[in-house]
C-alpha positions in Angstrom: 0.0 0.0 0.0 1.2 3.3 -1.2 1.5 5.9 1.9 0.5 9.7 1.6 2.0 12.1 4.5 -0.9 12.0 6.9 -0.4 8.1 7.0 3.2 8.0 7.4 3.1 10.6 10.5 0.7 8.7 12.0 2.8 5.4 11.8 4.3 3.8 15.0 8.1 3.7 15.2 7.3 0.1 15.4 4.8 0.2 11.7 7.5 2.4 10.6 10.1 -0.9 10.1 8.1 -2.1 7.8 7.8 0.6 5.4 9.8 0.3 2.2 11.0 3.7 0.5 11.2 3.0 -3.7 13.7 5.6 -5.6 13.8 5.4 -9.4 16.5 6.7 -11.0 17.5 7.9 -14.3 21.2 8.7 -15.5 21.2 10.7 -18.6 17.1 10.9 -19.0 17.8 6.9 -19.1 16.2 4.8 -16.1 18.8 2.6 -14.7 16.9 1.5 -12.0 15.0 1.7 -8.6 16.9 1.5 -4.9 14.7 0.3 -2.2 15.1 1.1 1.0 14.3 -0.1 4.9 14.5 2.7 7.4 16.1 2.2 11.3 13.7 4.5 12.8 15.0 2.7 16.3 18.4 4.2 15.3 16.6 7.7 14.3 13.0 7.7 14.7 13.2 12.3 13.6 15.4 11.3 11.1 13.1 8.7 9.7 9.7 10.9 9.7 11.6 13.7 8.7 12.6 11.4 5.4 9.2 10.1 5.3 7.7 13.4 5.5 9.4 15.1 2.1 9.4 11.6 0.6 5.5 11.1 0.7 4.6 14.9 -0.3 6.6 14.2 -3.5 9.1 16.5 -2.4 12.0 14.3 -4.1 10.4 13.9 -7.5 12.4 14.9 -9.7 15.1 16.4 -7.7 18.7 15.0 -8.9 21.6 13.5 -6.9 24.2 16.4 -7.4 27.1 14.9 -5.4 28.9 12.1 -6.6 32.0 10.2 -5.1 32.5 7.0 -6.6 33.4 4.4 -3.5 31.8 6.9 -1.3 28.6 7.9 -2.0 25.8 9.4 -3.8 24.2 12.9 -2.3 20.6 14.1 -3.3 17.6 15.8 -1.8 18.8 19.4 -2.6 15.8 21.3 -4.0 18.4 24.0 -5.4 20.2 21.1 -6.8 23.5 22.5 -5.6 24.2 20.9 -1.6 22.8 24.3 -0.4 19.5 24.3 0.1 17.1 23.3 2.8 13.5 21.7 2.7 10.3 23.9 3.6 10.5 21.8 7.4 13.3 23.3 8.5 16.3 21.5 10.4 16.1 18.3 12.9 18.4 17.5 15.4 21.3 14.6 14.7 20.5 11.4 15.8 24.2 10.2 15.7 25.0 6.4 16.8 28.6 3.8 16.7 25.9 0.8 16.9 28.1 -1.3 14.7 24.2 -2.5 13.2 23.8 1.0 11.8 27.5 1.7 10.2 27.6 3.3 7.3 28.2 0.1 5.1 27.4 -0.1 1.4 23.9 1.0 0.7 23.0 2.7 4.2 21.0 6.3 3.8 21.7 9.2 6.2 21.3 12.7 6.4 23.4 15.0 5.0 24.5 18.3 7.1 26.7 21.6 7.4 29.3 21.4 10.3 26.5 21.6 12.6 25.9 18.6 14.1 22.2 19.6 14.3 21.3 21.0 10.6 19.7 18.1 8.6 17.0 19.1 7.2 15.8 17.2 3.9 19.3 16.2 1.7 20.7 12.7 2.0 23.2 10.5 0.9 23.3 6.5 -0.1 26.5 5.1 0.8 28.5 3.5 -2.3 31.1 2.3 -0.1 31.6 1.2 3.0 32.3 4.3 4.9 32.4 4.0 8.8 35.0 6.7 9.5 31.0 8.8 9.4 29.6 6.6 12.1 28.6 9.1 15.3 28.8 11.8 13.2 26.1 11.8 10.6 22.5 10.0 11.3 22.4 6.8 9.5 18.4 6.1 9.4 18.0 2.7 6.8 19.9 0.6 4.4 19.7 -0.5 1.0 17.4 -3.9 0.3 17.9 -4.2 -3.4 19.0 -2.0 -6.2 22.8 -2.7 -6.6 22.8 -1.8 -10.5 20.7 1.6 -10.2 23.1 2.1 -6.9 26.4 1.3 -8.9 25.1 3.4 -12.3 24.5 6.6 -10.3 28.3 5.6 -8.2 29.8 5.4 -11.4 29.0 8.4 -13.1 31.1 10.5 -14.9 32.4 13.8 -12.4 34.0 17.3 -13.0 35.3 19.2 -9.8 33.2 21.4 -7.9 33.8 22.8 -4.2 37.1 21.3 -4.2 36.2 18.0 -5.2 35.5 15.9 -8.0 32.1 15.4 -7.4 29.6 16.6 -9.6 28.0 14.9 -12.4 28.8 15.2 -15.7 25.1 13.6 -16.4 22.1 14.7 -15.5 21.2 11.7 -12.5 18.0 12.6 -11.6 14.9 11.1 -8.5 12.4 10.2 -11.2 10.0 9.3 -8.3 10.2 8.3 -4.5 7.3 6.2 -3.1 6.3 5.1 0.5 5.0 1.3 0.7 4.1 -0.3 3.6 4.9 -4.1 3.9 8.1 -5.6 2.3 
């Protein structure tokens, strides 16, 4: 069953492990694939609503993935599609953990921020890599439960430097839709 905002807010932290978040992707106007996601909302339960909440009003629909770092990860969620901008929800706090069952392994989603510790608000980033040197420091709220291939075509895309790093797409890799399914 496809869930609408009012339904996810009013979701249990328990209810709330079985939702399953659907991202399809395109690289290049071309779909490559869908990731699909499990949230941790025992490991984050702000983090998660506050993912829930922009995913289920369609706030993610066609928004791209503007950071690349191949063996790192992918960044998205920026309605300015530059890494500066902030959702109409304003910030949450960081719900930072070193649980080794929340690293941030291959595939896990957390929040992207500024420097401070407390400024996630609706941009995110899938892990390409394994990447635990960011456990305790950024909110790790789900993992990946399948899409390796659209995972590994967004990874593997084509970068040019920006802010110091070679990072940004040379493609357009674009959040064709996000959708919010209860039940596995």
């Amino acid at each position: 069953m496809t869930l609408d905002t009012t339904k996810t807010q009013a979701l249990t932290d328990a209810q709330l492990r079985d939702v399953r978040v659907a991202i399809d992707v395109t690289v290049g106007g071309n779909d490559v694939g869908t990731i699909t996601l499990e949230l941790w909302p025992q490991a984050a339960p702000k983090t998660v609503r506050n993912f829930l909440r922009y995913a289920s009003e369609g706030f993610y629909n066609g928004i791209a993935f503007h950071r690349v770092v191949k063996g790192f990860m992918i960044q998205g969620g920026c309605p300015l599609g530059t890494g500066t901008g902030n959702g109409t929800h304003g910030t949450i706090p960081g719900e930072f953990s070193n649980a080794a069952e929340f690293s941030h392994k291959r595939g896990v989603i957390s929040m992207a921020r500024t420097s401070d510790p407390n400024s996630a608000s609706c941009q995110f980033f899938i892990c390409h890599g394994d990447a635990e040197f960011l456990d305790g420091q950024y909110a790790a709220f789900g993992r990946m439960v399948d899409g390796d291939a659209a995972l590994d075509a967004v990874g593997s895309v084509g970068t040019t430097m920006s802010g110091g790093e070679k990072s940004k797409p040379t493609e357009k890799v674009v959040i064709k839709s996000m959708t919010v399914n209860l039940g596995a």
